[in-house]
C-alpha positions in Angstrom: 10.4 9.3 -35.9 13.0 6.5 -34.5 16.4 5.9 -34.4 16.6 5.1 -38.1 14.1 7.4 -39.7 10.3 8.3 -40.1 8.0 5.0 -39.2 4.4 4.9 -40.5 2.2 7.6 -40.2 -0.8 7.5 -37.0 -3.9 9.4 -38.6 -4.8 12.1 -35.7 -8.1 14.1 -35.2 -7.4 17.4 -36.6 -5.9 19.5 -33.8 -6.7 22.7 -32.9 -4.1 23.5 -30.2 -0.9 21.6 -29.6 0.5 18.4 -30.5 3.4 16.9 -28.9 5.3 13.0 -28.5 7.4 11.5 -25.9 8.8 7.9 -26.3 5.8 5.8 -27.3 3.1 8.6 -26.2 1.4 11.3 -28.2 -0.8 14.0 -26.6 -3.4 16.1 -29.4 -5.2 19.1 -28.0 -8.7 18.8 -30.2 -12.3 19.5 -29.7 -13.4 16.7 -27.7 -9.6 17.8 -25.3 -6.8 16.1 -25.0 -6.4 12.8 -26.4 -3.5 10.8 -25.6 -1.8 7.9 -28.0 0.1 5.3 -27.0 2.0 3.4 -29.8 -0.2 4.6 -32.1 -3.9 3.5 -30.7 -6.0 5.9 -28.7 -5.3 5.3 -25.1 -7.8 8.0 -23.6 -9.5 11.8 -24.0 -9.2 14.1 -21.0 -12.5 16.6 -21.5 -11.8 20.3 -20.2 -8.5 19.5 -20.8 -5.7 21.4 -23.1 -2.1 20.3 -23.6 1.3 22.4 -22.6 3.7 19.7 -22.4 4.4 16.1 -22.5 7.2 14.0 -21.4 6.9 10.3 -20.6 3.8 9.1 -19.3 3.5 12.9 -17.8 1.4 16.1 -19.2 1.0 19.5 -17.9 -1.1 22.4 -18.6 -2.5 25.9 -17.4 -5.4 25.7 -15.3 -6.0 22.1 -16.0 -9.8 22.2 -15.4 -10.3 25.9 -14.1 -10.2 29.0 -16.1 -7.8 29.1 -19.1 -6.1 32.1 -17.5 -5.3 30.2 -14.2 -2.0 30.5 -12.9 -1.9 27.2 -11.5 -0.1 24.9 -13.6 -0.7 21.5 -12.6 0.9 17.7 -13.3 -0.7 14.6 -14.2 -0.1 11.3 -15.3 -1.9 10.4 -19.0 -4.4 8.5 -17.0 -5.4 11.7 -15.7 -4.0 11.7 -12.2 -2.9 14.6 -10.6 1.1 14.3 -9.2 1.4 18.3 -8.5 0.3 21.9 -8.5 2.6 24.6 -9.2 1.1 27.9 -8.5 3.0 31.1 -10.3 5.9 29.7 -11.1 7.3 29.0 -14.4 8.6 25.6 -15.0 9.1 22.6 -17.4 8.8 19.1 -17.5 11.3 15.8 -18.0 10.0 12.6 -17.5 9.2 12.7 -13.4 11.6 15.8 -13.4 9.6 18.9 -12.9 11.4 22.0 -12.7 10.5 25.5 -11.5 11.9 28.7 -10.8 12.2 32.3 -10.1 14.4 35.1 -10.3 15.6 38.3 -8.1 14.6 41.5 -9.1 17.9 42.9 -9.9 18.7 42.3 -13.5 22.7 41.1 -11.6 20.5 39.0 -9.5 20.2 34.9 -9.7 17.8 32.3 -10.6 16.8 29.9 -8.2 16.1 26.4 -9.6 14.1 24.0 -7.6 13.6 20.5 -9.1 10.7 18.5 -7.9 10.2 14.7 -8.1 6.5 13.8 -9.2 7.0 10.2 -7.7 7.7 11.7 -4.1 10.8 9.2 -3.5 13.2 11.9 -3.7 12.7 15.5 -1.7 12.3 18.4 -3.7 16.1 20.7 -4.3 17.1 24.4 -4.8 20.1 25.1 -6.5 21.0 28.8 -7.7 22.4 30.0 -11.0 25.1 32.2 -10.9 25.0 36.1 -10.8 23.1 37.8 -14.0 20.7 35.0 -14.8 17.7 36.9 -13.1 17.5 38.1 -16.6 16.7 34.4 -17.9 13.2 32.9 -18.5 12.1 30.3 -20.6 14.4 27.1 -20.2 13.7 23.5 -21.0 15.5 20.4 -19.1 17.0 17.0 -20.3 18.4 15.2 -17.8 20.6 17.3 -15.2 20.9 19.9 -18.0 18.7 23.2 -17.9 18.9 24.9 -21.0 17.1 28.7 -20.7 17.3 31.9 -22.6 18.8 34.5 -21.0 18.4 38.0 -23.0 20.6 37.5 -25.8 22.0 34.2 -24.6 21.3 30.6 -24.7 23.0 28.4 -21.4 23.2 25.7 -20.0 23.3 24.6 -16.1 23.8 21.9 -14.1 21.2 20.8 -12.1 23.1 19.6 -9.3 25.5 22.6 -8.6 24.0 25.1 -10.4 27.1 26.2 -12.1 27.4 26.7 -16.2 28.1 23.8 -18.3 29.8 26.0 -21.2 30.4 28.8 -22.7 26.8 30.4 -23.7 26.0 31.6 -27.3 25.5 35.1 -27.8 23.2 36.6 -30.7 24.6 40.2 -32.1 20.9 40.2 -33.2 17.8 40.7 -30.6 17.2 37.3 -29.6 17.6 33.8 -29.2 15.2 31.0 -28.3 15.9 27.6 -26.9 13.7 25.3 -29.4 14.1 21.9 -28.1 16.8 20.3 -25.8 18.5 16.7 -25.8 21.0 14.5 -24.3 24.1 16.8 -24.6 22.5 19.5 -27.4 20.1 22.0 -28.0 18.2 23.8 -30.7 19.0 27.4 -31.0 16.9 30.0 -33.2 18.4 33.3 -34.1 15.4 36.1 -34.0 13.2 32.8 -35.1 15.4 32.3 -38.0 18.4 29.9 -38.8 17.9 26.6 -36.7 21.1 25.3 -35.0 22.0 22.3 -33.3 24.1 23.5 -30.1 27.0 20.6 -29.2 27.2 21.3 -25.8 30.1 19.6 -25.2 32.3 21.1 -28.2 31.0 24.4 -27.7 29.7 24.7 -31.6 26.7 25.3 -33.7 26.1 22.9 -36.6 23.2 25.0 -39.1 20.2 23.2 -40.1 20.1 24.8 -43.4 17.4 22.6 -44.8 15.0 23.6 -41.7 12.5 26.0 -42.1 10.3 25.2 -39.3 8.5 23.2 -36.6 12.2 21.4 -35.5 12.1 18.8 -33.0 13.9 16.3 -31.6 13.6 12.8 -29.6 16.5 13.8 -27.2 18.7 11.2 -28.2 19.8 13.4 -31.6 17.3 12.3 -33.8 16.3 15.6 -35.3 13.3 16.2 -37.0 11.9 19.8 -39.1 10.1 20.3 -42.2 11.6 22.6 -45.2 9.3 24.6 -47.6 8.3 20.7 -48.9 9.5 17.8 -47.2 10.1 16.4 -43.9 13.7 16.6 -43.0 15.0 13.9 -40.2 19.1 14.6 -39.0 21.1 12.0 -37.0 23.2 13.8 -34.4 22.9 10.6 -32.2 26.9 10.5 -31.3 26.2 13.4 -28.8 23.5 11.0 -26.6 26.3 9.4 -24.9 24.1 9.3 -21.2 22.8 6.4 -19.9 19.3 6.4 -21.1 16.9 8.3 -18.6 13.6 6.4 -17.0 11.0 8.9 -17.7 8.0 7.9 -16.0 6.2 4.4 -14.7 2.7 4.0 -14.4 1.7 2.0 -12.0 -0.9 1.2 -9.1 0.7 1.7 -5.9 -0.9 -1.3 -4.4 -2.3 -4.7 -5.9 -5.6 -6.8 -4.7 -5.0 -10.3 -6.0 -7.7 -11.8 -4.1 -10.0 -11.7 -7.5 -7.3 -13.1 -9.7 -6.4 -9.8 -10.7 -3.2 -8.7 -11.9 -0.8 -5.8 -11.4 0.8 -3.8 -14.0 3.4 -1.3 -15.1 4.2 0.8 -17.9 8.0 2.5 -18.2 8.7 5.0 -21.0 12.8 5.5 -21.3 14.4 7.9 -23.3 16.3 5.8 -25.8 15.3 2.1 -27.2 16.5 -0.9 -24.7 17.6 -4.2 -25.3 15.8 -7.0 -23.3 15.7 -6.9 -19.6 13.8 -7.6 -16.7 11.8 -6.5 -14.0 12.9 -7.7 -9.9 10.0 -7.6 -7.3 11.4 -7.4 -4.1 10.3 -8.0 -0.7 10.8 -4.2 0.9 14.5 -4.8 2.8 14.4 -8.0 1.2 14.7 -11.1 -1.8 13.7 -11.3 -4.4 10.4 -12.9 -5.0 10.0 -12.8 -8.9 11.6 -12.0 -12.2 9.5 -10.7 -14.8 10.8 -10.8 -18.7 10.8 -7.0 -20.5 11.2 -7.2 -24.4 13.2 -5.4 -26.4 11.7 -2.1 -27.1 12.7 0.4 -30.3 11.5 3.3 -28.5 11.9 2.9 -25.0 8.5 2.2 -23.7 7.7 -1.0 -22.3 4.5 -2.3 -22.6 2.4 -5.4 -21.6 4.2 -6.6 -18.2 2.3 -7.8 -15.3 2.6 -9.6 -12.3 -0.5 -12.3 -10.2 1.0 -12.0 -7.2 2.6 -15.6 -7.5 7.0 -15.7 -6.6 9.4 -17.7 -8.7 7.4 -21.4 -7.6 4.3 -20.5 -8.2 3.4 -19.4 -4.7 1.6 -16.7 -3.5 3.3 -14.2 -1.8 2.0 -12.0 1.4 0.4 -9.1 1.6 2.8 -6.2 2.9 5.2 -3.6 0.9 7.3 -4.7 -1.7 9.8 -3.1 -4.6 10.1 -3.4 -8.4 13.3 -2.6 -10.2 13.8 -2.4 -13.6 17.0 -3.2 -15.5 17.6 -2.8 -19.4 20.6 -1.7 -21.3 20.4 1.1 -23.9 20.9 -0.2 -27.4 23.5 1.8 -28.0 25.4 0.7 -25.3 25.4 3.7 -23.0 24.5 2.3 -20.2 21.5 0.4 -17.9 18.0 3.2 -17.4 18.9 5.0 -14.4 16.0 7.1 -12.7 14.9 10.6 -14.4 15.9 12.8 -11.5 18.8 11.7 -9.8 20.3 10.3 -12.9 22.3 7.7 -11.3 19.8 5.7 -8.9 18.6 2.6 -10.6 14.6 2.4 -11.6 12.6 1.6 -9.0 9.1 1.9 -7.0 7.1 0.5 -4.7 4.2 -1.6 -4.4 1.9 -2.5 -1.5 0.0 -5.6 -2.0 -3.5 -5.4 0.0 -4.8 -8.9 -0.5 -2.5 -11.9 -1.7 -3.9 -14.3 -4.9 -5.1 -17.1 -3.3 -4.0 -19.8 -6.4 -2.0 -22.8 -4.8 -2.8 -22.3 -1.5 -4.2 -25.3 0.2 -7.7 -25.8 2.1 -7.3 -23.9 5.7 -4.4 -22.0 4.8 -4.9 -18.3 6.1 -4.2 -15.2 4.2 -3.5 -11.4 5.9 -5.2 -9.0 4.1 -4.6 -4.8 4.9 -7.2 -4.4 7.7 -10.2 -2.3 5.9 -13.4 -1.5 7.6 -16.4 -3.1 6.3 -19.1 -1.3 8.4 -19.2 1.5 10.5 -23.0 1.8 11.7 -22.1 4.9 13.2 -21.3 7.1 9.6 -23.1 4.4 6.9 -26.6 3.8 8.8 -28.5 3.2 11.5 -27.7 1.4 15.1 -29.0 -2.4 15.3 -32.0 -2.3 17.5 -33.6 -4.7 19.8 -33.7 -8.1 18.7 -32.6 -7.2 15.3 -30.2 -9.2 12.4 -28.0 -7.0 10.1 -26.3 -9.2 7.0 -22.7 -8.1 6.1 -21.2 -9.1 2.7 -17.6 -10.4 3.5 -16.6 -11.6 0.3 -15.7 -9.5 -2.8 -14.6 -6.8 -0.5 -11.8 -6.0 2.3 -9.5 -7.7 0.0 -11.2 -11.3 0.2 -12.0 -13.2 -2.6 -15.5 -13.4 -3.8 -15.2 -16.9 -4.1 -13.3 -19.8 -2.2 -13.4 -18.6 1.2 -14.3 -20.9 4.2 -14.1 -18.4 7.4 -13.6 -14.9 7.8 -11.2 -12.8 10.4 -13.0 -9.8 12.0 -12.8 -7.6 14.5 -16.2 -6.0 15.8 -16.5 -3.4 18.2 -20.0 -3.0 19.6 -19.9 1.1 20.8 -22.8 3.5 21.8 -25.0 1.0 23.6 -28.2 2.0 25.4 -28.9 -1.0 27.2 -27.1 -4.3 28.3 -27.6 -7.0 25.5 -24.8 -9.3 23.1 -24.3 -9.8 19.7 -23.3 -13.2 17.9 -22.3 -13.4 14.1 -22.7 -16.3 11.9 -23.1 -17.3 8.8 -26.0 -16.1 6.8 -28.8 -19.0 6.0 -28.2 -20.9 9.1 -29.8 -21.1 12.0 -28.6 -18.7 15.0 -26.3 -20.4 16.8 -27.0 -20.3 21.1 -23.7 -18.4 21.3 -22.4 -14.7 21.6 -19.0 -13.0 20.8 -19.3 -9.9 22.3 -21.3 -9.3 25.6 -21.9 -5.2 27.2 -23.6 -3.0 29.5 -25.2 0.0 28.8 -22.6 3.1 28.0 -19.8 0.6 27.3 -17.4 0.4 23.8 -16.4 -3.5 23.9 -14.4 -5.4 20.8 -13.5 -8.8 20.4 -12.3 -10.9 17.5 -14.4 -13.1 15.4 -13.6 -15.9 13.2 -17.0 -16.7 11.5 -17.9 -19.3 8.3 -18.9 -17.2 5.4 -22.8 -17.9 4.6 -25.1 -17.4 1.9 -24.0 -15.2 -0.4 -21.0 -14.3 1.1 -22.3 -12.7 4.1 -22.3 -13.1 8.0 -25.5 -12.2 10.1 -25.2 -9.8 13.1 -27.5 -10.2 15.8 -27.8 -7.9 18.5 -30.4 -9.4 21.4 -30.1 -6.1 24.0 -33.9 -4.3 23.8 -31.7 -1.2 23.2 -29.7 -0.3 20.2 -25.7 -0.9 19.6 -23.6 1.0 16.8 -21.3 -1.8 15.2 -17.8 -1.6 13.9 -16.1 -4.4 11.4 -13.2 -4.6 10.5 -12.1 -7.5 8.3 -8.1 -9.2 8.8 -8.1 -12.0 6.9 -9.6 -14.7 5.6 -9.2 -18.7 5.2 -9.1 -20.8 1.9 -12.3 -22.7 1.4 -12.1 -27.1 1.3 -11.1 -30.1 2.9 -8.3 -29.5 5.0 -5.7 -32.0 4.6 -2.4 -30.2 5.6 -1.4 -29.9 9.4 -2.0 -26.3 10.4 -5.1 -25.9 8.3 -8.0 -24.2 10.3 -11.8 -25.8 9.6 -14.5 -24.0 10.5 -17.2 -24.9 12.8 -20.4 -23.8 13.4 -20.4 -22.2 16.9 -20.8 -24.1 19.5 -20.7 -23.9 23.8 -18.6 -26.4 25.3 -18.5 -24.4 28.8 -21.1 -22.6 30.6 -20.2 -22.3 34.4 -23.7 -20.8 35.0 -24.7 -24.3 34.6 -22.7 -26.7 35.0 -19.5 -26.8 37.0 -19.8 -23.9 39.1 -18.0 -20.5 39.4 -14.3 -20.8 39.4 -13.1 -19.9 42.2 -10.0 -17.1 43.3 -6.4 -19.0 42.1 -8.0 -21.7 40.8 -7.4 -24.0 37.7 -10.3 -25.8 35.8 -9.3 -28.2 32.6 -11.7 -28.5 29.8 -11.7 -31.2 27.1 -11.7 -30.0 23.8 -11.4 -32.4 21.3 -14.2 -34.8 20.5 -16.7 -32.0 21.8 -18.3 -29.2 19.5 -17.9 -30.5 16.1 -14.0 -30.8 16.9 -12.4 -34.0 16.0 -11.0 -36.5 18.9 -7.6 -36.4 17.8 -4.8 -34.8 15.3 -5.6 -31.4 16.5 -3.0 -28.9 16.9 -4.9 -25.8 18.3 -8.4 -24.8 19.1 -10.3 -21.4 18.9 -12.6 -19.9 21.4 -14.6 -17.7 22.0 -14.1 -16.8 25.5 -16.6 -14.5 28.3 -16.1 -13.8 32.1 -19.3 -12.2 33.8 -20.6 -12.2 37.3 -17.1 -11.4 38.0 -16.9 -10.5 42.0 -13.7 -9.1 41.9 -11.1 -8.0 39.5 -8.9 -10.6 38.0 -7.5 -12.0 34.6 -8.1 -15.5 33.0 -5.1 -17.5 30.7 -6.0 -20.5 29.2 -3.1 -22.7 28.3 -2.3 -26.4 27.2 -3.1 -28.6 30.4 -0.2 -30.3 31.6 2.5 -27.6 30.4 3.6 -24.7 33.0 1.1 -21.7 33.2 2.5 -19.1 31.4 2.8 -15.4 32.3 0.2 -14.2 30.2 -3.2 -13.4 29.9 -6.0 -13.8 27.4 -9.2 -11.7 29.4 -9.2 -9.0 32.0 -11.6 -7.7 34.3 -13.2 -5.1 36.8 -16.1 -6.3 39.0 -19.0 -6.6 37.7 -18.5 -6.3 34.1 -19.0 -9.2 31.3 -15.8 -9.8 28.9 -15.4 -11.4 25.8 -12.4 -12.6 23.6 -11.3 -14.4 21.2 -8.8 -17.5 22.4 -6.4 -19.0 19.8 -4.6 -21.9 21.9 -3.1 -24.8 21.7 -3.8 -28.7 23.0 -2.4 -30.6 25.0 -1.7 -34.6 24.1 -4.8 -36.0 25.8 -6.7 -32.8 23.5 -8.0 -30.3 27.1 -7.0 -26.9 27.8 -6.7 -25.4 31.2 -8.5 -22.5 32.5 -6.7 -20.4 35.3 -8.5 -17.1 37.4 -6.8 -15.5 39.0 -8.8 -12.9 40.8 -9.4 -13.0 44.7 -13.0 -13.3 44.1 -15.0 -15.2 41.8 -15.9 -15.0 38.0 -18.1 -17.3 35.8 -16.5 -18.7 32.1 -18.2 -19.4 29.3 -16.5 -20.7 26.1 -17.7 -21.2 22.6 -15.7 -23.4 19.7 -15.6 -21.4 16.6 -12.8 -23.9 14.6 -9.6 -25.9 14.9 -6.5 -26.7 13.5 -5.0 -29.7 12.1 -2.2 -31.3 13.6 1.0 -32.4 12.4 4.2 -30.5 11.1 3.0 -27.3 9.5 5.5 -26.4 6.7 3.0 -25.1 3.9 2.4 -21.4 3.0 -0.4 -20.1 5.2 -0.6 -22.5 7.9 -0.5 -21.9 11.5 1.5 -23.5 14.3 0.0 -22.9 17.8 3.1 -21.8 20.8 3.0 -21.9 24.4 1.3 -18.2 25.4 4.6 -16.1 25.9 4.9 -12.2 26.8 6.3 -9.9 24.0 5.2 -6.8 25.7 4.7 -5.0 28.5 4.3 -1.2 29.3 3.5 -1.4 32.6 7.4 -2.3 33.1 8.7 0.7 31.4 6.0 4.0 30.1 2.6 3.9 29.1 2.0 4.3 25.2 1.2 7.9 25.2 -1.8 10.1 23.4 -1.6 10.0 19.9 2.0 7.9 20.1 3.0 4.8 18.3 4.9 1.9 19.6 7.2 -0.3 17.6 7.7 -4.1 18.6 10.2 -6.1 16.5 8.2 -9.5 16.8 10.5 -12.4 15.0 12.2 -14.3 17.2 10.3 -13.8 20.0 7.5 -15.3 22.0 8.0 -18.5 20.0 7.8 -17.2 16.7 10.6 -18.2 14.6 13.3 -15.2 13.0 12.1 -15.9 9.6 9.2 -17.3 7.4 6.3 -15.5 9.4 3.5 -14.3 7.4 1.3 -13.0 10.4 1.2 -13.7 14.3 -1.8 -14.3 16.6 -0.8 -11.7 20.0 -3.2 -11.4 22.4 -3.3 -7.7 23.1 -4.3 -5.8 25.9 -5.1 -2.2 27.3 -5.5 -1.2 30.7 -4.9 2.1 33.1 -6.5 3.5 30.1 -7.3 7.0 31.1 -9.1 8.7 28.1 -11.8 7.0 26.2 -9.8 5.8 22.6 -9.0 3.1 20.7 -5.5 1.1 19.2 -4.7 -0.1 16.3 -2.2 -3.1 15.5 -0.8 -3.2 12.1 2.1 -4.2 10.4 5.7 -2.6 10.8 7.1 -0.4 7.4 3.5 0.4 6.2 0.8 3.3 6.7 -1.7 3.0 9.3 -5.2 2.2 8.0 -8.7 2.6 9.2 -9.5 0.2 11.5 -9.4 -0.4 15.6 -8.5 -3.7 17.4 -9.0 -2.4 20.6 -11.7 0.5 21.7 -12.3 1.4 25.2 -14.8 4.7 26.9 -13.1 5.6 29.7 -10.5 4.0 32.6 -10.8 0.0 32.6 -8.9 -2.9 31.1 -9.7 -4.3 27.8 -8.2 -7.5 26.0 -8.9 -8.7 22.6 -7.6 -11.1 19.7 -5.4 -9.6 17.6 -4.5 -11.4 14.2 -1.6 -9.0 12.3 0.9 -9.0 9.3 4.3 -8.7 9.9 5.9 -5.6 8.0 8.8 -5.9 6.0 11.1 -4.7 8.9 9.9 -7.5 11.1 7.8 -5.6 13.2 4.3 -5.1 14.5 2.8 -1.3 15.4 0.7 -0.3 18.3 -1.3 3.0 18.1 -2.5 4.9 20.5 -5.9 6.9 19.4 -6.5 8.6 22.8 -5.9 11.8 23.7 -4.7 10.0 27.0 -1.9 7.4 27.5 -2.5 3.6 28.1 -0.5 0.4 29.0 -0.4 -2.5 26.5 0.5 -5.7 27.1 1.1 -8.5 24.2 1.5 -12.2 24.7 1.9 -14.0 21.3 -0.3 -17.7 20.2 0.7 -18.5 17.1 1.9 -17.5 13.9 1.2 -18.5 10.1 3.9 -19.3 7.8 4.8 -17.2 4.9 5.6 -18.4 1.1 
């Protein structure tokens, strides 16, 4: 049925228990359970499954698979996701809308109406009916209108005060029954006899003489029944004078476009729409592209998807973002409005996980959501003595499976039974004579790694100790593979030492500065070199003390990049920039002694970075410090509004490079950076044992808000300290 009659007929297994349609969608209960049409093809068959109603892209039943005599009535999308449970309640469904109630015991007594929102964007409300209506039960909703039968009455509420809408019909008979309900109307039987069409608004029945049974309607006053021989379709369609309702979008909540993937969404409306569009929105933000809708004759829009690419072809960042659709009725009513509130416009949100990496030149870096990779601990065994575990990085995490040069982790080794390190590198060449993280027995040490990606996708961990060592991964990011042209493009390098006090140079001494070349050494080219990065240890440490490495010949800056206790052997990653003549400086600052060994993992180009996913190396800067105002406490999170700070401009930031540290830890824990307006995920930057002072790399999105998070996962409180390195251009 449509706006101008019957269409062609959809041949339908023979049912066996209920049949209904919503905008594009039919739902048939049938031996195989329920199968759900869309435009007239088989979209899908639910097993153990039986219908009860259908609105939208939404279907409910009893018991949906438990017992048919369950009282639990659940929700769930036609692709078979569950959006509620309703236990003992009665309720119905419109579009997103689901409504429930229940009623004093005293026949004077009220209703009380609560009306949920299956999306979640909107909190659930209770409104109560007036005195008397504990007497009413069945109802049906369209919009802000419930429609029930109460004894011998049929009437309407208002959804948002609870007061009635008109003056209700009474039967003189025994009954009436609510049949169906629209857009300013309702179907009234008389003791199951003599179908009328209620104009709410007017206060009068019209009689469907020529209906005998099975009346329905599309809610927009096309009104369909079938007499004693025919099929019978009315046109009350001057009472749908609403703004036509949104009644359900399907949609992923996020989008991985590392795989050339796309994203898609489905809207059913309640009447047909002209041509519109589709906004996707940076959360708190622009607009980053326009997709076309077409004209639809029954309100569902089909087909429309998004790669991940804005208006110029670019690809935009991971982080949260917002659709919103706009289409006028064809009636002219109005633009779709959202199902529950009735006058918010359609939106909903998206969280993109992994950005497409199309048009994104060599050595440009791309944030992914931090996911773990491997967890030894819950998914196998520890890495014994002498032994080499291969990781796949690719095709996973949110990184691509192909066209990826270098990876971002962060490993944490944890559980150790004996001193030892571990290097990572890429799989199917040799092991380089390098480590990234170094540990004593009983210890929980991380560090950042920025690795190639081998053969086969994977990286090789290595673990020398003649104990065993749990290992944590988690994955950041990951670089675009090729022959990096643009300034601020990062090439990887195979791993290699450019510093070993232990043998050369001697210990550095309490207060004192060492320079180190490093450009033309370690595979790093001898000029046009904006930033190197290191891999950077401190052992044989005779006192405590901190290390910053800086770009010779500028001012040291207040900031750290390792921190120690006597006697223990630290590791970190060091993103930093070069000076003119292409050296670094390495300042210690403890009274005693420490040696410093430092490993080149890649550099990047120089120039003047202005393309999408390039980094541009600052001075080190401090963004953060506890230790001036109260530790982060147990279990607390810590919000740092990072643009325009610490070097990094207010706007066109994709991700910043912070060098993050704990210390007067006093609980073993861990914390977790992540990015500002976003849920925290599973993964750990920073993971200590007990009371001591760890530092580590930290490469994090920016949220839509600006802002970076710090989490504390000890039961204990901790200091943090951040001092920024860089930051990586956004689209």
């Amino acid at each position: 049925m449509s706006q101008s009659g019957f269409g062609p007929e959809t041949l339908l297994p023979l049912r066996t228990s209920g049949l209904a349609a919503s905008a594009a969608r039919t739902a048939v209960s049938g031996p195989a359970g329920l199968s759900v049409y869309d435009r007239g093809k088989l979209r899908n068959t639910i097993t153990d499954a039986h219908l009860d109603q259908l609105s939208g892209p939404y279907i409910t039943r009893l018991g949906w698979n438990t017992a048919a005599d369950s009282p639990e009535i659940e929700v769930a999308t036609v692709n078979n996701t569950t959006v509620g449970k309703f236990l003992g309640t009665a309720g119905t469904l419109f579009g997103s809308e689901y409504v429930t109630w229940t009623t004093d015991t005293a026949p004077t007594g009220s209703a009380h109406v609560v009306v949920n929102d299956l999306t979640g964007i909107s909190a659930a409300r209770t409104v109560t009916l007036p005195p008397g209506t504990a007497v009413c039960d069945a109802g049906q909703v369209w919009g802000d209108t419930l429609f029930m039968t109460c004894g011998k009455y049929a009437e309407a509420f208002s959804l948002k005060t609870g007061s009635r809408l008109a003056t209700p019909w009474k039967t003189p008979t025994e009954f009436v029954n609510v049949m169906d309900v629209g857009d300013g109307y309702a179907i009234l039987t008389f003791n199951n006899f003599d179908y009328n069409l209620w104009n709410l608004s007017q206060g009068s029945l019209t009689p469907l003489t020529d209906c005998s049974y099975d009346v329905t309607s599309d809610g927009a006053g096309h009104v369909a029944c079938a007499s004693t021989t025919d099929l019978i379709w009315r046109d009350f369609s001057s009472l749908s004078t609403s703004a036509p309702r949104l009644l359900g979008a399907l949609a992923s909540p996020t989008a991985d476009f590392s795989d050339a993937a796309t994203w898609s969404v489905e809207f059913d409306a309640t009447k047909p729409l002209k041509a519109g569009t589709v906004e996707i929105s940076k959360t708190g933000g622009a607009v980053v592209r326009t997709l076309a809708t077409a004209a639809s004759a029954d309100g569902s829009i089909r087909g429309l998807s998004w790669n991940g690419l804005d208006g110029s072809g670019k690809s935009v960042p991971a982080g949260s973002y917002t659709y919103t659709l706009k289409a006028d009725a064809v009636d002219g009513s109005g633009t779709v409005v959202s199902s529950v509130d009735g006058t918010l416009p359609v939106t909903g949100k998206i969280t993109v996980t992994s950005p497409n990496p199309a048009g994104m030149n060599p050595g440009a870096f791309l944030s992914v959501s931090t996911s773990r990779l491997l967890d030894t601990r819950t998914t196998g065994t520890p890495i014994g003595s002498d032994q080499t575990r291969s990781l796949k990085v690719t095709g996973v995490g949110g990184v691509p499976s192909t066209g990826v040069s270098a990876v971002v982790l962060n490993v944490t080794v944890t559980q150790t039974t004996s001193y030892g390190y571990l290097t990572v590198s890429p799989t199917g060449t040799s092991r380089p004579l390098v480590s990234n993280l170094n540990w004593s027995a009983g210890t929980t040490i991380p560090n950042a790694v920025t690795v190639k990606v081998g053969a086969g996708g994977m990286v090789d961990l290595y673990q020398s100790g003649p104990g065993s060592a749990h290992v944590i991964v988690d994955v950041a990011g990951y670089y675009i593979a090729g022959t990096v042209t643009q300034p601020g493009g990062f090439t990887t390098l195979t791993p290699a030492r450019i510093l070993d006090t232990r043998t050369t140079s001697g210990k550095l001494a309490s207060d004192t500065t060492r320079d180190l070349q490093v450009t033309g050494k370690g595979g790093v080219p001898a000029s046009n070199v904006s930033a190197v990065v290191l891999n950077v240890t401190v052992t044989e440490a005779t006192y405590y003390g901190y290390l910053t490495v800086y770009p010779t010949g500028t001012s040291r800056p207040l900031a750290s990049n390792l921190n120690w206790t006597p006697g223990l052997t630290i590791p970190n990653l060091v993103t930093v920039k070069v000076s003119d003549t292409g050296s670094v400086s390495l300042y210690q600052s403890g009274p005693g002694t420490a040696q410093v060994i430092a490993d080149v993992a890649g550099y990047y180009l120089g120039g003047t970075v202005t393309q999408p996913g390039m980094f541009v190396a600052v001075p080190p800067a401090r963004v953060l410090d506890t230790r001036n105002t109260t530790p982060l406490g147990g279990g607390a999170d810590l919000t740092l509004p990072i643009l325009g700070k610490g070097g990094v401009p207010a706007t066109g930031v994709a991700a910043v490079v912070i060098n993050t540290t704990v210390t007067q830890t006093t609980i073993a824990g861990y914390l977790t950076v992540y990015p500002g307006a976003t849920s925290m995920p599973l993964a750990s930057n920073l993971n200590w044992s007990g009371p001591t002072t760890i530092p580590n790399l930290v490469t994090v999105q920016v949220g839509s808000d600006g802002t970076i998070k710090f989490h504390n996962g000890s039961p204990g409180s901790t200091h943090v300290i951040a001092d920024t390195a860089g930051y990586f251009i956004a689209t």
